[in-house]
MARLOBA-45344 format. One record per residue (C-alpha): residue number from 1; x, y, z. Coordinates in Angstrom, 1 decimal, padded with zeros to 4 digits. Example, Ala and Ser with C-alpha at 12.3 -4.5 7.8 and 13.67 -1.06 7.14 Angstrom:
# MARLOBA-45344
n:x:y:z
1:012.3:-004.5:007.8
2:013.7:-001.1:007.1
END
This chain:
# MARLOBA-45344
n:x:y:z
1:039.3:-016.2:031.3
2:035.5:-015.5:031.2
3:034.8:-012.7:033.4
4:031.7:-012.6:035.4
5:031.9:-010.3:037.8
6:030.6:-008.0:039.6
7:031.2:-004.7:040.6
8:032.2:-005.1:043.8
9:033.8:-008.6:042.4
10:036.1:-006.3:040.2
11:037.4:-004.0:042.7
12:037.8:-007.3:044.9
13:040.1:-008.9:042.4
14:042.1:-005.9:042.0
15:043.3:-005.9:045.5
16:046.7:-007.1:045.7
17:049.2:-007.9:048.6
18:050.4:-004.0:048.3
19:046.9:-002.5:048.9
20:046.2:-005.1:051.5
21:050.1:-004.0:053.1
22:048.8:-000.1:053.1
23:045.6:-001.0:054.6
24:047.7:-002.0:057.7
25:050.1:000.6:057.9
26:047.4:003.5:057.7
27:045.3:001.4:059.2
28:041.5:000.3:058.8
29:038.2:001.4:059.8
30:037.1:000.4:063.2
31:038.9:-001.3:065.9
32:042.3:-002.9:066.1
33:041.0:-006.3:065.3
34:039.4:-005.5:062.2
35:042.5:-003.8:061.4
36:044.8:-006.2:061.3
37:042.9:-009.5:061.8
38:039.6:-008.5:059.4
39:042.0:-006.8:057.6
40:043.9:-010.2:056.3
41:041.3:-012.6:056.4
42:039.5:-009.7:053.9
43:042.6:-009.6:051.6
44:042.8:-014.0:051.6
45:039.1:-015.1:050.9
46:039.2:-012.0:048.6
47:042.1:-010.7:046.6
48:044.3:-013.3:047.4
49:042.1:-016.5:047.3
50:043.5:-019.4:044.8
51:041.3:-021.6:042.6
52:039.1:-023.9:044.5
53:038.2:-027.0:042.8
54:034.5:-027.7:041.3
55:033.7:-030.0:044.8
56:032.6:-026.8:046.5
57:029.8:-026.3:044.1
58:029.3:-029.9:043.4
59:028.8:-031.2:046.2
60:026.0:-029.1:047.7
61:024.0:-029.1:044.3
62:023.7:-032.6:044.6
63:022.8:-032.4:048.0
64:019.7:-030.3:047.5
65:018.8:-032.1:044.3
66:018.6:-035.8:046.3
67:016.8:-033.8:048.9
68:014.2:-032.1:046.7
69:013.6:-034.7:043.8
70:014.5:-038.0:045.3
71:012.0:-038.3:047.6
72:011.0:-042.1:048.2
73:014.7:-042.7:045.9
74:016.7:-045.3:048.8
75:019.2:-046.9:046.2
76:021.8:-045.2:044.8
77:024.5:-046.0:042.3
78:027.1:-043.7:042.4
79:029.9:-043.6:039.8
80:033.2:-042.0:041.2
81:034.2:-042.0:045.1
82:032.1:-038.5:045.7
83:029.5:-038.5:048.9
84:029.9:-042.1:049.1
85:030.2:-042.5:052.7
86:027.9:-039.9:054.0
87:025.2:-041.1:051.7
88:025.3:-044.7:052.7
89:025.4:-043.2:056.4
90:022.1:-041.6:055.6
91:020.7:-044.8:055.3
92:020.8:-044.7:051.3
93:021.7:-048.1:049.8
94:024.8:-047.2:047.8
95:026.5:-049.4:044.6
96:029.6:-047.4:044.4
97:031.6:-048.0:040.8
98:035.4:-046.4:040.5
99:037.9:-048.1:040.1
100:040.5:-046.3:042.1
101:037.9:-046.5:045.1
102:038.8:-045.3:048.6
103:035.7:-046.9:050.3
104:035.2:-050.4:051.3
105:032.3:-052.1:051.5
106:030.1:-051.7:054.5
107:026.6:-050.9:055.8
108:024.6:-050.1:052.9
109:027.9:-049.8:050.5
110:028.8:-052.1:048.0
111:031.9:-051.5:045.5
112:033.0:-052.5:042.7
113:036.8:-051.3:041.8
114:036.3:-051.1:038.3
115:035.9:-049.4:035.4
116:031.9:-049.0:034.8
117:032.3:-051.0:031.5
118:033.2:-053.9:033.5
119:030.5:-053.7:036.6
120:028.1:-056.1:037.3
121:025.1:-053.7:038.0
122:021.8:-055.2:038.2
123:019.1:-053.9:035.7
124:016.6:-051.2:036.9
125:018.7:-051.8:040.3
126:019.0:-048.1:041.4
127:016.5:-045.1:042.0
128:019.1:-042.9:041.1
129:023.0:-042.7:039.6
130:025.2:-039.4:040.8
131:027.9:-039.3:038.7
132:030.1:-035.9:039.9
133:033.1:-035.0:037.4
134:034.0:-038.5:036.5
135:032.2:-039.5:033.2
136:034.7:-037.3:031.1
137:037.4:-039.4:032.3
138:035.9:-042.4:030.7
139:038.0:-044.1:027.9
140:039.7:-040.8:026.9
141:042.7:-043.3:027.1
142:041.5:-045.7:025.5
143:042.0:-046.1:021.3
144:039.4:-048.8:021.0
145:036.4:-047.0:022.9
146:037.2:-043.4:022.7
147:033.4:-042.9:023.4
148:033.5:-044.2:027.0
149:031.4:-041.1:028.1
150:028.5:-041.9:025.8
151:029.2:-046.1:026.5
152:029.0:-045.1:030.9
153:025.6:-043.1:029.9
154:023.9:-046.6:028.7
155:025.4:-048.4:031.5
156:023.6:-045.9:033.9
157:020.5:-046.1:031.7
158:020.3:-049.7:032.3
159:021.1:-049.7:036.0
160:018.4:-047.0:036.5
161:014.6:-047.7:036.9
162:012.8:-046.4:034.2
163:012.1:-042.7:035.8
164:015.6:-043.1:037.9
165:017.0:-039.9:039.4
166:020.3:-038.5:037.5
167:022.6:-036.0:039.1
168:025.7:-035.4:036.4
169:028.4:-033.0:036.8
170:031.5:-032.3:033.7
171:033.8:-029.9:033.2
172:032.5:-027.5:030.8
173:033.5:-025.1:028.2
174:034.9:-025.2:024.3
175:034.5:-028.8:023.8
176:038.1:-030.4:023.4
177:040.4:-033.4:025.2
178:042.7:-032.6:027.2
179:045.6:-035.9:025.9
180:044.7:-038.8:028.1
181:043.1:-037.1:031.0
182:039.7:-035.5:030.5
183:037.2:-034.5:028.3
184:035.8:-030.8:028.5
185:032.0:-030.6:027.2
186:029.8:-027.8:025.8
187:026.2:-027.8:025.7
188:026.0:-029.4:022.1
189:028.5:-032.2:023.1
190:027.2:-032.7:026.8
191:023.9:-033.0:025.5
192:024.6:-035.9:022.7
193:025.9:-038.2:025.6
194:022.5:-037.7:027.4
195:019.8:-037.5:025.2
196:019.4:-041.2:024.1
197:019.1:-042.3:027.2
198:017.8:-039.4:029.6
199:015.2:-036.5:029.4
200:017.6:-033.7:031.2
201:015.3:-031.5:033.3
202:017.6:-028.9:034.8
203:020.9:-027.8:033.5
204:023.3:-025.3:035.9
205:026.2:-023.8:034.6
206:028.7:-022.2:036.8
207:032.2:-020.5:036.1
208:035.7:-019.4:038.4
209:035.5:-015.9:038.1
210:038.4:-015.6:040.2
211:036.5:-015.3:043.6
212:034.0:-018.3:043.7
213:031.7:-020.7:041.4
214:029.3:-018.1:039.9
215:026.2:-019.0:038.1
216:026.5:-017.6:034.5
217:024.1:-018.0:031.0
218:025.7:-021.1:029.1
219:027.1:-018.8:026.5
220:029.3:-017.4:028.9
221:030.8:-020.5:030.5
222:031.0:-022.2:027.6
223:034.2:-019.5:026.6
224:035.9:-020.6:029.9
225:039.4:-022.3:029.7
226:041.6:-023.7:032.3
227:043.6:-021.8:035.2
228:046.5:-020.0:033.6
229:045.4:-021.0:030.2
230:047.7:-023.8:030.1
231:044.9:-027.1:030.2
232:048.4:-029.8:029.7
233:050.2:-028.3:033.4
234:046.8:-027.9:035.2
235:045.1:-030.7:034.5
236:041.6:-030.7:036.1
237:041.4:-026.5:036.7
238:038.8:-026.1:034.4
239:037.1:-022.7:034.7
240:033.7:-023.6:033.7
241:031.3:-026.8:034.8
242:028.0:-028.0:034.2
243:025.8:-029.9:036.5
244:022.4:-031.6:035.3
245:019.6:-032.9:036.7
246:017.6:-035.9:034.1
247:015.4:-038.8:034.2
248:015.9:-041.8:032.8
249:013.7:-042.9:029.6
END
């Protein structure tokens, strides 16, 4: 696993349920409270937390990039069930493509459960496509079209006004498939399904360094793995991730 951490990171992840055990026998700075109730909260979001999934950095990425860069953007097609509802509750008219959708159509939602290669979408419909951790799924099954990532990037093209808003996210790291799940992307790779289509403008790259989503230089996240090193049991607990901000050509 990649390690960027800090310091203080470090001696955070070394803490262990013994340490955390001593702290409350001998007992902890400060008053009772913080000894036992500060004490294990400290030790859980710290030394004990688990892996938490990519959403948590996702979502609020996206968030601030709509906010900042789509100003005067009111249609959006979004691929993958992510923000669907709040965003079309924000007034944002939403063309929601997954096929295993949970959302139904509503104010300002339409939906298509499909696969993307099979929507309807409107050309130069949308002011912007958000697309969070769902293009690397696209045709890895599949033996005829095993480049459904790069086919879902000219669909999006299409459906996007020329100068349309893109918010991607992927899991990132030493390119490879993992067998009929997902695709994991470095820069060379992600960059290939974007660039015939879309001018990228901002590329973030985060890694798990055991504690929380950390911004780190490419180089580094692109050497992150899965959880546990074992991509075929933990599907989906990739280590690194890439989010991009583009405009269409």
């Amino acid at each position: 696993m990649t390690s960027v951490l800090s310091p203080l990171e470090k001696r955070l992840v070394a803490l262990d349920k013994k340490t955390f055990y001593r702290w409350l026998r001998q007992g902890m700075p400060g008053s009772a409270f913080l000894r036992y109730a500060g004490g294990y909260i400290f030790w859980f979001l710290y030394a004990g937390r688990p892996y938490v999934g990519t959403r948590v950095a996702e979502i609020p990425w996206v968030m601030k990039r709509l906010k900042e860069h789509g100003a005067g953007k009111r249609t959006l097609l979004i691929v993958g069930d992510v923000l669907t509802k709040k965003l079309a509750g924000m007034g944002y008219g939403v063309d929601l493509v997954d096929m295993d959708a949970e959302a139904s159509a509503g104010k300002n939602l339409r939906v298509q459960k499909l696969d993307i290669r099979e929507a309807k979408l409107p050309a130069a419909g949308s002011d912007a496509a958000i697309a969070i951790s769902t293009v690397e799924h696209i045709g890895v099954q599949d033996i005829e079209f095993p480049d459904g990532d790069r086919l879902a990037m000219g669909i999006i093209h299409r459906a996007l006004k020329p100068g349309g808003l893109l918010l991607l996210t992927v899991p990132f790291g030493k390119a490879h498939v993992v067998k009929g799940f997902t695709r994991v992307y470095d820069r060379q790779s992600l960059l290939k399904i974007l660039s015939e289509y879309f001018t990228v403008e901002e590329e973030t790259y985060r890694v798990w360094n055991g504690i929380r989503w950390k911004r780190a230089p490419v180089a580094a996240v692109e050497t992150a793995g899965f959880l546990r090193n074992d991509p075929e049991k933990y599907k989906g607990q990739n280590l690194g991730l890439a989010m991009v901000m583009a405009k269409n050509k």
